[in-house]
SERO-4910 file (N, C-alpha, C, O; in steps of 0.05 Angstrom, whole numbers):
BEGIN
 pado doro    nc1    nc2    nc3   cac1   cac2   cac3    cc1    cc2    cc3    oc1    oc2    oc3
  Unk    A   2304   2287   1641   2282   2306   1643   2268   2302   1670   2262   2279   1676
  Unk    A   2261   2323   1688   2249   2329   1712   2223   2318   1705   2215   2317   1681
  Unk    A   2203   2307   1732   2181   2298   1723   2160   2314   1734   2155   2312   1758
  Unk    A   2143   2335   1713   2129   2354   1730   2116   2345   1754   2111   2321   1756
  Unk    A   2110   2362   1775   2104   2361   1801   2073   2378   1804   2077   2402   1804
  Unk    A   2051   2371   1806   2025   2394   1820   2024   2393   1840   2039   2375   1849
  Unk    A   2005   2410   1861   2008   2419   1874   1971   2418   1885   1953   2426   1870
  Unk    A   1965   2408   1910   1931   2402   1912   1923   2440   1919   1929   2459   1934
  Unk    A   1908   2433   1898   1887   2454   1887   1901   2469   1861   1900   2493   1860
  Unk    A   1914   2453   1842   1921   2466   1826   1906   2441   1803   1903   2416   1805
  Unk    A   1900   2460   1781   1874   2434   1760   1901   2424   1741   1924   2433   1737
  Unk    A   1888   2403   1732   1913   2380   1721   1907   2385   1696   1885   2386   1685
  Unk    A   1936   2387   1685   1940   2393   1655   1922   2365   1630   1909   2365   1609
  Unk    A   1933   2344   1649   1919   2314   1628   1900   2297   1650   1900   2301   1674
  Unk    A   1888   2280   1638   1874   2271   1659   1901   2242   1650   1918   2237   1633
  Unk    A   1889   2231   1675   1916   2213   1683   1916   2207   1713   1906   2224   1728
  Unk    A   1930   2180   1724   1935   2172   1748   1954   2176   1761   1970   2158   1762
  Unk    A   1960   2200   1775   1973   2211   1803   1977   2195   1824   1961   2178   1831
  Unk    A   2002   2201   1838   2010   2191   1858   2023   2217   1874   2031   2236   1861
  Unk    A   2025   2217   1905   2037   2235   1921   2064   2238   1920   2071   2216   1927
  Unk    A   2082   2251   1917   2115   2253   1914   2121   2256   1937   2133   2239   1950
  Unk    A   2112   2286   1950   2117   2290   1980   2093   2307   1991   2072   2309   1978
  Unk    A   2096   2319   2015   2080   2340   2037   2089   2366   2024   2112   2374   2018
  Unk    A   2065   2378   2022   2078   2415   2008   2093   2422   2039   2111   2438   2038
  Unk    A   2085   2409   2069   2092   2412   2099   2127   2410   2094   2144   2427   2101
  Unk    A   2129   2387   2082   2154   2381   2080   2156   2350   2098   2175   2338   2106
  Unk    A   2127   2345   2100   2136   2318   2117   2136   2288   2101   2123   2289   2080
  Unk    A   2147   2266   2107   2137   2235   2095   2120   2230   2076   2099   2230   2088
  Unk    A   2118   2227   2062   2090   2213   2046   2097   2188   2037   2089   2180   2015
  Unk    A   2117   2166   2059   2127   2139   2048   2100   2125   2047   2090   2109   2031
  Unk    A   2090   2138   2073   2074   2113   2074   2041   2115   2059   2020   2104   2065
  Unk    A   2050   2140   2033   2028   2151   2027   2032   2138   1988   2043   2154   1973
  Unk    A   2025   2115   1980   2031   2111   1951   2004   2101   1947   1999   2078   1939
  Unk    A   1984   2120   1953   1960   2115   1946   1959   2139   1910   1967   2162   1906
  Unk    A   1948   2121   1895   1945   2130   1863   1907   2138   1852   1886   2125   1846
  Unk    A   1917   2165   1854   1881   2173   1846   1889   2178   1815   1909   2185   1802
  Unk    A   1859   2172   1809   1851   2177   1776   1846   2218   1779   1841   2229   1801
  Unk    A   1849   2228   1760   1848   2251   1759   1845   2259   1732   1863   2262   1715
  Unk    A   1817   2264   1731   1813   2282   1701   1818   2307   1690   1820   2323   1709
  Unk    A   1821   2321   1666   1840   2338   1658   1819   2368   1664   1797   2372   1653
  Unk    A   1829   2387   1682   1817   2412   1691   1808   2406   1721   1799   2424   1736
  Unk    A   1811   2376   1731   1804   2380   1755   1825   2384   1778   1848   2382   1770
  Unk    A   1824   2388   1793   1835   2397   1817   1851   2375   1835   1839   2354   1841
  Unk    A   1875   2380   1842   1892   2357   1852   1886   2360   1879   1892   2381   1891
  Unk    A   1873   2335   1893   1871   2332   1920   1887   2339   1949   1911   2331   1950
  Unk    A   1880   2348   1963   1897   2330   1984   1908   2302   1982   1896   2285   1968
  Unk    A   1934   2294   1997   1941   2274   2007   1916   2245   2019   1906   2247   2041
  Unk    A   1913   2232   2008   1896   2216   2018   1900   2209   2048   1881   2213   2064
  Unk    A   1925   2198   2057   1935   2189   2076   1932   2204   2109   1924   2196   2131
  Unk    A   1942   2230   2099   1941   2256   2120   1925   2281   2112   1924   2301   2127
  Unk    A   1912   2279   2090   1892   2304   2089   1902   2323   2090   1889   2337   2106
  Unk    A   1932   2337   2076   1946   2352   2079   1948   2357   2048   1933   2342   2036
  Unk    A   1963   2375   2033   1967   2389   2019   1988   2366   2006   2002   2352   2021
  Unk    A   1988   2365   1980   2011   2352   1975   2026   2359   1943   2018   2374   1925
  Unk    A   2049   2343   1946   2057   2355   1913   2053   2322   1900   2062   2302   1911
  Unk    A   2039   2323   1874   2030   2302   1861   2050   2303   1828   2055   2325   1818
  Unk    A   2059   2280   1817   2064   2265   1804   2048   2246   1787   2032   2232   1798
  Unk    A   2050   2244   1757   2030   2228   1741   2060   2208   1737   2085   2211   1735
  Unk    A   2037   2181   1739   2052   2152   1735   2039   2137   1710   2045   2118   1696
  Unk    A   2018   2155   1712   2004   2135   1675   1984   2156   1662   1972   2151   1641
***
């Protein structure tokens, strides 16, 4: 099973701790495995790293 993907500015189905997958740009985010807390209806950030748009992943 695929592991859903959001998208920053899209509100989060559970609250739960996110991590960056990739750049919605299409660029790196290796050096980006910074893990935000994220409560359920709020809004998925930017990229911490580059302040860019990113696609986010829940790890817990």
């Amino acid at each position: 099973m695929a592991q859903n993907t959001y998208k920053t500015g899209e509100k989060a189905p559970e609250s739960g701790t996110y991590k960056v997958q990739s750049l919605v740009s299409g660029g790196s985010s290796n050096q980006d495995n910074t893990e935000v807390k994220v409560e359920k209806g709020e809004q998925f950030p930017p990229s911490p790293s580059s302040n860019e748009a990113a696609h986010w992943v829940k790890t817990s």
